[in-house]
C-alpha positions in Angstrom: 9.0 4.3 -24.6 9.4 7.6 -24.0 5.7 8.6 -24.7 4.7 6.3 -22.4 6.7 7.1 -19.7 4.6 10.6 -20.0 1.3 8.7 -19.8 2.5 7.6 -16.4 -0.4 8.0 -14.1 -2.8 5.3 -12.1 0.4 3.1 -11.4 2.3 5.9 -10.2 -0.6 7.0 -7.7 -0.9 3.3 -6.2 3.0 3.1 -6.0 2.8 6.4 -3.5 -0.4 4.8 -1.9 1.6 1.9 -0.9 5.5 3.4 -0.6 3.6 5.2 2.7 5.0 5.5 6.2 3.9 1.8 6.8 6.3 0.5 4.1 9.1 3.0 5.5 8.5 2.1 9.5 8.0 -2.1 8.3 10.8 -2.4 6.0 12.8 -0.6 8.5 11.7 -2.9 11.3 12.5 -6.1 8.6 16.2 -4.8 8.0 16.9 -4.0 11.5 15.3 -6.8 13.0 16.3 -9.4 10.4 19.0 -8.2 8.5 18.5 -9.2 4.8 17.0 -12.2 5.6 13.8 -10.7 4.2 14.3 -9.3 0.9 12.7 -12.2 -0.8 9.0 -11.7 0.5 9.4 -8.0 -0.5 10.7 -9.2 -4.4 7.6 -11.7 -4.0 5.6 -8.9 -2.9 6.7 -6.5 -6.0 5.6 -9.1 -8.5 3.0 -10.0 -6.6 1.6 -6.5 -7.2 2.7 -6.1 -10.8 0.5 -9.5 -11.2 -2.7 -8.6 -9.5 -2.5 -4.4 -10.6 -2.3 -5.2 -14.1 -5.2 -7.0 -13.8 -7.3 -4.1 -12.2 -5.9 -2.5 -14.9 -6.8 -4.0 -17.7 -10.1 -4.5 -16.0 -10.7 -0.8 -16.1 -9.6 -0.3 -19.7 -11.3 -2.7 -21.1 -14.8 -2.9 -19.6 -14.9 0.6 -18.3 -15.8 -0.1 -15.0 -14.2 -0.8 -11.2 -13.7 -3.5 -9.5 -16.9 -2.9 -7.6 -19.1 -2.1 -10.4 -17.9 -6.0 -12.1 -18.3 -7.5 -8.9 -21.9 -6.5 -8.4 -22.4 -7.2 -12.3 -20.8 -10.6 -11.9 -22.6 -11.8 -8.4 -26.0 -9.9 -9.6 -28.9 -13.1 -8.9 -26.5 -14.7 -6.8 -27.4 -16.4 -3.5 -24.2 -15.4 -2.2 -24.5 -11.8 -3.3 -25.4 -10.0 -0.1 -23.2 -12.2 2.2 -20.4 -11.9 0.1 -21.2 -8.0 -0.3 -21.2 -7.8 3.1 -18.1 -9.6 3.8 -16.3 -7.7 1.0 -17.5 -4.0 2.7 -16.6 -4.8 6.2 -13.3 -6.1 5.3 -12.4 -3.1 3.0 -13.6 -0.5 5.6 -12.0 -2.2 8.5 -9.2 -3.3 6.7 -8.6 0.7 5.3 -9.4 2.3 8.8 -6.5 0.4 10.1 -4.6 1.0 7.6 -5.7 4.7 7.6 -4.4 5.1 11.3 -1.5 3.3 10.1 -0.9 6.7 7.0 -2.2 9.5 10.1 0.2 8.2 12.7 3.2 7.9 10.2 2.7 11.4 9.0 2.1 13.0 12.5 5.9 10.6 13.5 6.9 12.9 10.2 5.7 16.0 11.9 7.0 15.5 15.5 10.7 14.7 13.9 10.3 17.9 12.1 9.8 20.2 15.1 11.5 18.2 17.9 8.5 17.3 19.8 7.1 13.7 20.7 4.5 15.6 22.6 3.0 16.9 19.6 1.6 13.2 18.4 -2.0 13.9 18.7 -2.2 16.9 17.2 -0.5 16.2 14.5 -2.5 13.3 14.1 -6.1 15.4 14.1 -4.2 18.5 11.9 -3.1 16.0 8.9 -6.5 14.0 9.3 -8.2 17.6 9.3 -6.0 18.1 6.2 -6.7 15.1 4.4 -10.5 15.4 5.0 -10.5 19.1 3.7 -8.5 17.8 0.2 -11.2 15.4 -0.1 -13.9 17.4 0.7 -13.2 20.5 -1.5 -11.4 18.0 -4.7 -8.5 19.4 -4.7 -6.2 16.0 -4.5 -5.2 17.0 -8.1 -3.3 20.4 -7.7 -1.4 18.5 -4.1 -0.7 15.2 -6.1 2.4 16.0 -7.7 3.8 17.8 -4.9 3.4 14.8 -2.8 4.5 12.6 -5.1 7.9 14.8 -5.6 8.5 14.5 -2.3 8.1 11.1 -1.5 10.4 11.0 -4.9 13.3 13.0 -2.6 13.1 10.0 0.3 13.6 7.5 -2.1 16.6 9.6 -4.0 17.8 9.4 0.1 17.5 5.8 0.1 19.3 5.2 -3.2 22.3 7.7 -2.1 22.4 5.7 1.4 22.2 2.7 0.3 25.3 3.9 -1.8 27.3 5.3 0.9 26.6 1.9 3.3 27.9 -0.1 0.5 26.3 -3.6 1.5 27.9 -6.4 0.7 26.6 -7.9 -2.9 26.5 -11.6 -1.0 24.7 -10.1 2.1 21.9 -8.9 -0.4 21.7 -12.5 -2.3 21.5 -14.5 1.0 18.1 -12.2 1.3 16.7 -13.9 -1.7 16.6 -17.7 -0.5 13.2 -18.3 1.3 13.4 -18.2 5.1 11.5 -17.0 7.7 13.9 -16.8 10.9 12.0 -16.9 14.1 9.4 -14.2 15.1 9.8 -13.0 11.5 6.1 -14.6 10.5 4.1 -11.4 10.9 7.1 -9.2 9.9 6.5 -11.2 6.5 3.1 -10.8 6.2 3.3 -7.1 6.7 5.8 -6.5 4.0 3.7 -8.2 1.8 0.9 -6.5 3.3 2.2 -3.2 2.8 3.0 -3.7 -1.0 0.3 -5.3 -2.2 -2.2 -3.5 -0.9 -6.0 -4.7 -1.4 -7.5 -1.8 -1.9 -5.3 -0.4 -4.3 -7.1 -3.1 -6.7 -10.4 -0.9 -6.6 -8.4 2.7 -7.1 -6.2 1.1 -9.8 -9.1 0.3 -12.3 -11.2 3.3 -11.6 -8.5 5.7 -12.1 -7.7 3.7 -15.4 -11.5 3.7 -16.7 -10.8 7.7 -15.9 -7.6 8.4 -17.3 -7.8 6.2 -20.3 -12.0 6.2 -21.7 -11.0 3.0 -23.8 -9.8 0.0 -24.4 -7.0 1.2 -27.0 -5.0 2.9 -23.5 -4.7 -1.2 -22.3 -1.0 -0.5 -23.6 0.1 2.8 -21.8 -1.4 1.1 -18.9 0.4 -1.8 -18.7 3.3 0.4 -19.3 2.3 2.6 -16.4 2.0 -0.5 -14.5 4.9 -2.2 -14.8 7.4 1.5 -14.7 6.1 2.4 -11.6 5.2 -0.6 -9.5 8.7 -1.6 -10.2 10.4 1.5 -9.0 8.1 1.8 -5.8 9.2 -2.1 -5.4 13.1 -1.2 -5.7 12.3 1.8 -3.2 11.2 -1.2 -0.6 14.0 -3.3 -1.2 16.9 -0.5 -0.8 14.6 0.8 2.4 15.3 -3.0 3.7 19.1 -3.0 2.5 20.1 0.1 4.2 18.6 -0.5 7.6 20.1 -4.1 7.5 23.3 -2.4 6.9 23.2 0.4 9.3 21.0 -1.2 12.1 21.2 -4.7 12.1 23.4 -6.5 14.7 23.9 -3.2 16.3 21.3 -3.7 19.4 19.6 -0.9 18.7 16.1 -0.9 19.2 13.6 0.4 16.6 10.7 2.3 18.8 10.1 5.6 16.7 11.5 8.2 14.4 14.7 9.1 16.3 15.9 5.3 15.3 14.7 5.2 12.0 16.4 8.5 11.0 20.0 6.3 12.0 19.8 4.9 8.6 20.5 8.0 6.9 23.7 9.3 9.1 26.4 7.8 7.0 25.0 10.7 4.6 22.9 13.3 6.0 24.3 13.3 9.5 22.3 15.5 12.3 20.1 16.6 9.3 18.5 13.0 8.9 15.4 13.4 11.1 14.4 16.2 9.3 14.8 14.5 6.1 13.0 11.1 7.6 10.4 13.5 8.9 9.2 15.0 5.7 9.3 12.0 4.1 6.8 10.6 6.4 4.9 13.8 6.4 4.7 13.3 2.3 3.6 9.7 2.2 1.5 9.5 5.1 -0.7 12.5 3.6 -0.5 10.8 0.5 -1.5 8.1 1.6 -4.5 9.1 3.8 -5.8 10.3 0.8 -5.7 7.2 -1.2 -7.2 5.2 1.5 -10.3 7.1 2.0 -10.4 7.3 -2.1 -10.0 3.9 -2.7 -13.1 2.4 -0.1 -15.2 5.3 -1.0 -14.8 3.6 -5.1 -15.5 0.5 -3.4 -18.4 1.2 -1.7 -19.7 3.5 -4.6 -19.3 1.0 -7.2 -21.0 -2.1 -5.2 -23.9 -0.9 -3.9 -24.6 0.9 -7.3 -24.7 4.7 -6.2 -26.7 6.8 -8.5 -24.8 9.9 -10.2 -26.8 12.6 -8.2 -26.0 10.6 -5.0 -23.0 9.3 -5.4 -20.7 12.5 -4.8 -22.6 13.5 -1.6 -21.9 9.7 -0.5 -18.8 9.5 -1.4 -17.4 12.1 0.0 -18.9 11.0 3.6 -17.8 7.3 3.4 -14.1 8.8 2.6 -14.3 11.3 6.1 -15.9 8.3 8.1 -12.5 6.4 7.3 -10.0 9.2 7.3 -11.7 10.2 11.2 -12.0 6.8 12.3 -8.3 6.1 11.5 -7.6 9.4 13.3 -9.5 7.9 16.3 -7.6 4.5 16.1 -4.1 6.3 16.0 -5.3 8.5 19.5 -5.6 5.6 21.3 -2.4 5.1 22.8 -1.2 2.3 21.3 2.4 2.8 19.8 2.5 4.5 16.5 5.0 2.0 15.2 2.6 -0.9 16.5 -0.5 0.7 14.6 1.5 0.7 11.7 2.8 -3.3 11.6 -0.6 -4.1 12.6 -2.2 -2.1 9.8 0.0 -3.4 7.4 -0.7 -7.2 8.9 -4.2 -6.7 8.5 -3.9 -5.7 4.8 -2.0 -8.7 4.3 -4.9 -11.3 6.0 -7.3 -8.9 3.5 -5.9 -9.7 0.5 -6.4 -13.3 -0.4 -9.7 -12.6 0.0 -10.0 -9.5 -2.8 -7.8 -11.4 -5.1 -10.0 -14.3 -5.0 -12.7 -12.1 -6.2 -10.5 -10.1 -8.9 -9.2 -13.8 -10.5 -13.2 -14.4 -10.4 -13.8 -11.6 -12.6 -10.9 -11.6 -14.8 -12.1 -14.9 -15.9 -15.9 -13.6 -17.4 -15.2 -13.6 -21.0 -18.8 -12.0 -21.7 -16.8 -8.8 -19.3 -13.7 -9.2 -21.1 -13.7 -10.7 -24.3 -10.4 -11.7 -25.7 -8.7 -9.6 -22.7 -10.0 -12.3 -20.3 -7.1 -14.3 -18.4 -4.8 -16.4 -20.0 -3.8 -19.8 -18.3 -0.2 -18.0 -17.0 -2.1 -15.6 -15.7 -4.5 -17.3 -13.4 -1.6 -19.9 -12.5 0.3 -16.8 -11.0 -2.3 -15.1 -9.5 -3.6 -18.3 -7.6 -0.4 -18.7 -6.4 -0.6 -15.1 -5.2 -3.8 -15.8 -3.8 -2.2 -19.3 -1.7 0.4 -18.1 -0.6 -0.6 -15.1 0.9 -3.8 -17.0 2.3 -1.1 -19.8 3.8 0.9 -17.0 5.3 -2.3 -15.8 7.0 -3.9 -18.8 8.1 -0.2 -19.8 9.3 -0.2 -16.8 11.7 -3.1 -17.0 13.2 -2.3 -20.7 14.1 0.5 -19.3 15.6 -1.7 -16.8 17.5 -3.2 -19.2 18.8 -0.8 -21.2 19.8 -1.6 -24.4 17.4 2.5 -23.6 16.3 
C-alpha cells in the first residue's frame, strides 16, 4: 500500500483539476443555499468519477494511447467520423473556455481577498491568465505542480479543521444523502456534478497515464492512484458543502463573492479567513487553468492525429487560445460567481456526451483485450451516462419553460 501511495500521480493531478475555485464557490453556493440537502449528488458525483476515471485509466495503460488517439482509431471509416469529430471539438473547446473563465475568475476572487481590493478583478484576471500561458508556454508545469498541489492541500486541511470546530449534527449530514432536489436546486445539482466529474479530465487522465506508466503492468498503481485520490478530492467536496450548510445556511446571508465565502472559516481562523480563502483560490484556480488548456490541447492533438514535429508547436497554441479566451469571457462583466456556476453547468450538459464515447471505446476488445469492460462496468457507467443526460435534458426543459 504504501508503495503505491508513492506512485500517486495522474489521479492526483485530476483531483486538483477538479477541487478548483468552481467546486469551492458551487459547493459553497449548495451548503448555503440548500443546507445539506445536497450531499447526495456530490457522493453520486465522487463515484461517478472514480467510475468513468478508471476507465481513462486503464485506457491509457493498456493501449498506450488517449482518449482522442482511440477515438479517431475507433471511428476511422466511419460515416459519422467528421460530424461526430466535430461535435466532440466544439463541445470540448467551448465546454473548457467556460470552464477556463470559470479557473481565471476564481483565482483573480483569490487575489482581490488577498490584497483587499474588488477593484483589482481584471487585472488579476489578465496577470494569472498571463501566468498560466507563460507555464505552458515555457513547460514548466512540473517544477509549480507540487507547490500548487500543497497548497490547495492547506484549504482542504482548513475545511477538515472547520468542519471540526462547526460540529454538524451527524443526522443533519444523513438527511443529505436521500435523493431530493428542493426547488431552484436543479442547476445547483448539475453543477456539482459538473464540477466533479469533469469531461475533460477523461482525456488528461489517460495521457498522463500512457506517460507516467509506459505499460500495461502500471494498470495496478493506477487504479490505486485512482481510487486514493479521487476519493480524498470527493471528501474535500462533501466537508466544503457540510461547513457552509453549518455556518451559512438559514442565516440570510447572501453568497455574492469572496467576503461571504471566507464566513465559513471564522469559527476558526477569525479576521484571518479571507486571506486563507484567498490563497486557496489563488492555488486552485492556477491549477486549474493549467489543466484546462492541457487537457483540450490532448484532445485536439490526439483526434486530428498531429504529427510529432507539429504537434508541440500546435499544441502549445490550442492551450493559449483557451486559456485567453477564458480570460476574455471572465472580463466581461458578468459576475465572477455566475461565470463559475455556469461553467460548471456547462461541464455537466458536456459530459453525457464524452462518456458516451469512452463506454464506446472501453468496449473494443481488439483495443483492449481482456482489459475490455466487464458487464458491472458498463451497467454503472450507463447509468452515469442517464442520469447525468436526464439531469440535463431536465434543465433545459425547465429553461424553457416545458416544467
Amino acid at each position: 500500500m504504501l508503495q503505491r501511495l508513492k506512485n500517486i500521480g495522474p489521479g492526483a493531478l485530476v483531483a486538483a483539476a477538479f477541487v478548483g475555485p468552481g467546486t469551492i464557490t458551487t459547493c459553497t453556493l449548495a451548503g448555503a443555499n440548500f443546507g445539506y440537502s445536497l450531499l447526495w449528488a456530490l457522493i453520486f458525483a465522487t463515484a461517478a468519477t472514480i467510475i468513468l476515471q478508471e476507465m481513462s485509466a486503464r485506457l491509457g495503460a493498456v493501449t498506450q494511447q488517449g482518449l482522442g488517439e482511440t477515438l479517431r482509431q475507433v471511428l476511422d471509416g466511419s460515416f459519422w467520423k467528421w460530424p461526430l469529430y466535430l461535435l466532440i471539438m466544439i463541445a470540448i473547446c467551448l465546454g473548457n473556455a467556460a470552464y477556463e473563465a470559470g479557473n481565471v475568475s476564481g483565482a483573480a476572487l483569490g487575489i482581490s481577498a488577498i490584497v483587499g481590493d474588488d477593484n483589482s478583478y481584471r487585472v488579476s484576471v489578465f496577470c494569472m491568465a498571463l501566468l498560466a500561458a507563460a507555464i505552458l508556454w515555457f513547460g514548466s508545469y512540473r517544477q509549480v505542480e507540487k507547490m500548487l498541489l500543497a497548497l490547495v492541500l492547506l484549504m482542504a486541511i482548513a475545511f477538515v479543521a472547520t468542519f471540526v470546530m462547526v460540529q454538524p449534527k451527524f443526522s443533519q449530514l444523513l438527511s443529505g444523502l436521500v435523493i431530493q432536489i428542493p426547488g431552484g436546486a436543479l442547476t445547483t445539482v448539475v453543477a456539482l456534478i459538473g464540477t466533479t466529474v469533469v469531461p475533460y479530465n477523461l482525456f488528461l487522465h489517460a495521457s498522463a497515464v500512457k506517460s507516467r506508466w509506459p505499460t500495461a503492468a502500471g494498470l495496478g498503481d493506477a487504479r490505486a492512484d485512482t481510487l486514493f485520490s479521487i476519493g480524498f478530492g470527493g471528501l474535500i467536496t462533501v466537508l466544503v458543502v457540510s461547513t457552509a450548510a453549518a455556518s451559512l445556511f438559514g442565516s440570510g446571508i447572501q453568497v455574492t463573492g469572496v467576503k461571504e465565502m471566507a464566513l465559513q472559516f471564522e469559527p476558526l481562523f477569525g479576521a484571518t479567513s479571507k486571506y486563507l480563502l484567498g490563497v486557496g483560490l489563488c492555488a486552485a484556480g492556477l491549477s486549474s487553468a493549467i489543466t484546462a488548456p492541457l487537457a483540450t490541447a490532448f484532445a485536439m492533438s490526439e483526434i486530428l492525429g498531429f504529427e510529432k514535429q507539429e504537434a508541440s508547436r500546435r499544441f502549445r497554441w490550442i492551450s493559449l487560445s483557451i486559456i485567453f479566451v477564458g480570460a476574455a469571457l471572465a472580463v466581461t462583466g458578468i459576475k465572477p460567481i455566475t461565470i463559475i456556476l455556469s461553467a460548471q453547468f456547462a461541464n455537466g450538459m458536456l459530459l453525457p456526451i464524452v462518456a458516451g464515447f469512452l463506454l464506446l471505446a472501453m468496449n473494443r476488445r481488439e483495443l483492449l483485450g481482456a482489459h475490455t469492460n466487464s458487464w458491472l462496468s458498463n451497467v454503472l457507467g450507463g447509468a452515469v451516462m442517464v442520469v447525468t443526460a436526464g439531469l440535463g435534458l431536465r434543465s433545459i426543459a425547465a429553461a424553457l419553460g416545458f416544467i
